[in-house]
C-alpha positions in Angstrom: 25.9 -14.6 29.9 22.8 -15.9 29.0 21.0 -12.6 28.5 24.1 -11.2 26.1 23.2 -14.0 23.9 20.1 -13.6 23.3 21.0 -10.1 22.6 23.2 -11.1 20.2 20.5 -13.4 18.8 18.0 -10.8 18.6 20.0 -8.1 16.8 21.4 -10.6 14.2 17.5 -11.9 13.3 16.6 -8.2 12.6 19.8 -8.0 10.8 18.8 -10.6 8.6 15.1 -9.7 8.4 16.3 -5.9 7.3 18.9 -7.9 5.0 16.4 -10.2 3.1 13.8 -7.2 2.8 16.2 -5.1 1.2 17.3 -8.0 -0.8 13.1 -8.2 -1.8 13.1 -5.0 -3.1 15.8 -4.8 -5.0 14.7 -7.2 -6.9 11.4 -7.0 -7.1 10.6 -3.1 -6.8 10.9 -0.1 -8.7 12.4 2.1 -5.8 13.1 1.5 -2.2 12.3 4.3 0.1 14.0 4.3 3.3 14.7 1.5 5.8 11.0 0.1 5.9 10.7 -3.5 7.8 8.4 -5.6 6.2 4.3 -5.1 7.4 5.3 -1.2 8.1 3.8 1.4 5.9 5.5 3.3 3.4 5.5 7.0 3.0 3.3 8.9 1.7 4.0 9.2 -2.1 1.9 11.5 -4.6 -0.2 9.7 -7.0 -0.2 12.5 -10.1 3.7 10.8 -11.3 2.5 7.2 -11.1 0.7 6.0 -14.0 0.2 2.3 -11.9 -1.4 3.6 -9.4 -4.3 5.2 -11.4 -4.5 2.2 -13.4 -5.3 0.1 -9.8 -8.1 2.7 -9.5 -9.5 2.3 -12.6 -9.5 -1.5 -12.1 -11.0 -1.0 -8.9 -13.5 1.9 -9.6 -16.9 -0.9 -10.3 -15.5 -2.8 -6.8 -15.3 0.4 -5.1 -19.1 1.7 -6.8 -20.6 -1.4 -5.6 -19.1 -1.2 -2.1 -20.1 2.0 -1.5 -23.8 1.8 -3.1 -22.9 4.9 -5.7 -21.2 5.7 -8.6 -18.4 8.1 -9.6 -17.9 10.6 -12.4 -14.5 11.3 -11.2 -12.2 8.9 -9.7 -8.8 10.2 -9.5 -5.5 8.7 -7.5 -4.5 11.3 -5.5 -1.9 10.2 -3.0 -1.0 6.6 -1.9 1.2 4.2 0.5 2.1 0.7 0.2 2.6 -1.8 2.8 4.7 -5.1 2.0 2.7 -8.4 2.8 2.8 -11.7 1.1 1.9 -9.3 -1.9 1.3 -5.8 -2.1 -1.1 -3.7 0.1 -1.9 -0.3 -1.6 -3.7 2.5 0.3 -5.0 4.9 -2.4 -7.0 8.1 -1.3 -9.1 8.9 -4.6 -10.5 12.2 -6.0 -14.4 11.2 -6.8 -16.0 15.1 -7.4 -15.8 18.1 -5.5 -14.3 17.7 -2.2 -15.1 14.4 -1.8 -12.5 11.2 -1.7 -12.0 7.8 -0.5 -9.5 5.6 0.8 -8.9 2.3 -0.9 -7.4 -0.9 0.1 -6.3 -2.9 -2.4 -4.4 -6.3 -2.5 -2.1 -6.9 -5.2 -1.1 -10.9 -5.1 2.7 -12.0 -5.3 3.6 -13.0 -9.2 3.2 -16.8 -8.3 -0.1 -16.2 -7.6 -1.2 -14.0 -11.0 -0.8 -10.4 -9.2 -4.5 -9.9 -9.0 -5.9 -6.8 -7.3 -8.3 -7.3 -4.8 -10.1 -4.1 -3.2 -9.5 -4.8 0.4 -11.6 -2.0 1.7 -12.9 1.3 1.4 -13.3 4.4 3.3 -16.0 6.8 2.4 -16.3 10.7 3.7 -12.5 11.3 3.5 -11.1 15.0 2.8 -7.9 15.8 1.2 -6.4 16.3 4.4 -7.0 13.3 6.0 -4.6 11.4 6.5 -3.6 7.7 4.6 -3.7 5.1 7.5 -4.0 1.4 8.1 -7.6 0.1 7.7 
């Protein structure tokens, strides 16, 4: 008896935690993309359609320089993920010449809190075939 309770507990907390989410992002996103529990990643979306996204980079392109010790001629937003936090987590791989690119991580604060970007981290030595992942 006890253990079909907390069964029952159990499935209606992730209920509700899927229920709120989806609540979240339907009012506060553009798009929702499949059932994605808060803290997962997203999928990977192309960067090319999404204006925003190269407008993080661009805000984020003297953090970047300074946290890898160089400086870009090109720094392009390729392909990107999100992850849902108390904010925004963008994870941005970036075209900067040849066949070079980087992943960025970059924090965009909730509205109450001015959404501010913050770059999070960056990886350097990345290929267009690598894959976007949690750093």
């Amino acid at each position: 008896m006890i253990d079909r309770l907390k069964k029952k507990t159990s499935q209606k907390q992730t209920s509700l935690a899927k229920f709120l989410f989806s609540v979240h992002c339907s009012y506060n996103c553009k798009t929702v993309t499949a059932a994605m529990m808060c803290g997962g990643l997203s999928d990977v979306t192309e960067a090319d359609a999404e204006a925003e996204v190269q407008k993080i980079c661009d805000i984020m392109k003297p953090h970047a320089e300074q946290k890898a010790g160089k400086t870009y001629d090109v720094f392009t937003a390729k392909r990107y993920r999100t992850q849902v936090v108390a904010g925004k987590n963008y994870f941005i791989k970036v075209h900067v010449g040849g066949d070079e690119h980087v992943h960025l991580r970059v924090y965009k604060r909730l509205p109450c809190h001015g959404e501010e970007f913050e770059l999070s981290g960056i990886q350097q030595n990345k290929s267009l075939q690598d894959p976007i992942e949690y750093f």
